[in-house]
Phi, psi and omega in degrees: 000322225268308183304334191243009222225308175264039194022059169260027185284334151274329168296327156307302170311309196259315187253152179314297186304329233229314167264023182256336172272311200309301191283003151319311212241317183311326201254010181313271217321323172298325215256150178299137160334291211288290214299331207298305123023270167323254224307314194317282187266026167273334202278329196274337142332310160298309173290322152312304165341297179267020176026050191239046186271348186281320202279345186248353173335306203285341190278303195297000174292294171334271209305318174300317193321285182287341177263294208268011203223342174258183198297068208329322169307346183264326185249002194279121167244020178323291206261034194270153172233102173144227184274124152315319186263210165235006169324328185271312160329305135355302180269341174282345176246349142309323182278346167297344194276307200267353166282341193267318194043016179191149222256317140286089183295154155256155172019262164000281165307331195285312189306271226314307180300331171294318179321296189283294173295327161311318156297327175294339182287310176307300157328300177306316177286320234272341145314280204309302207268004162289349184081045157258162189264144179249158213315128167291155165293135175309133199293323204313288180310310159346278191311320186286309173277337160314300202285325175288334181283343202267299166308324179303329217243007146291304186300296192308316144321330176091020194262012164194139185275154160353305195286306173313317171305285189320304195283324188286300137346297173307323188280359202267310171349309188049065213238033133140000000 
């Protein structure tokens, strides 16, 4: 958002150089703590190179400011074990949005509705703990996270350096 927001959204598309830092900065969130830095200004390094710093200034200004100069602990997923996003957050509070059906509930409604999410959640273990199967995950993300535990753990082995984790891993984003 950040790439379209300082208009590199057609130079991404048209120049190499220009999505090779946007997706630099995209996979900062991938990279060890200790690395980042490293990835940063190898991404910053490159773009000098490549003579594009007039046109991309306000994006690496953004990403040092907030990123590499803010709490690095809050957005750092190396080591996270499970979900990356807040997507499964995201759909648990639609369905509270339709179960609720009006933007102020009283009292009344709001306990029934926790009551009603609370018995679905018990039916889910109680299924669950019967040996029933929950929903699989799209293959698509599979494949993606099959690929990303694969490069951590090639990068984390030493049999690819940093920058190669970073550039391989950026192409699995997919961000256009």
């Amino acid at each position: 958002r950040r790439a379209q927001a300082t208009g590199l959204q057609l130079p991404y598309q048209d120049n190499n150089a220009v999505k090779t830092l946007v997706r630099r900065a995209a996979i900062l969130p991938l990279i060890p703590l200790d690395s980042i830095e490293d990835v940063w200004f190898q991404a910053l390094e490159d773009r000098d190179e490549a003579d594009i710093t007039d046109l991309t200034d306000p994006f690496t200004d953004y990403v040092t400011d907030q990123w590499i100069e803010g709490d690095r602990l809050l957005w750092n997923h190396f080591g996270t074990q499970g979900p990356r996003t807040t997507n499964n957050l995201e759909g648990w509070h639609s369905k509270l949005k339709k179960m609720v059906q009006h933007a102020h509930p009283n009292i009344y409604t709001a306990i029934q509705m926790i009551k009603d999410v609370e018995n679905a959640n018990e039916i889910t273990r109680i299924q669950r703990a019967a040996g029933g199967t929950t929903r699989p995950k799209c293959k698509k993300y599979l494949n993606i996270d099959r690929r990303l535990v694969t490069l951590k753990d090639r990068y984390q082995q030493g049999s690819i350096d940093l920058m190669e984790y970073a550039d391989s891993a950026s192409e699995l984003l997919h961000l256009g």
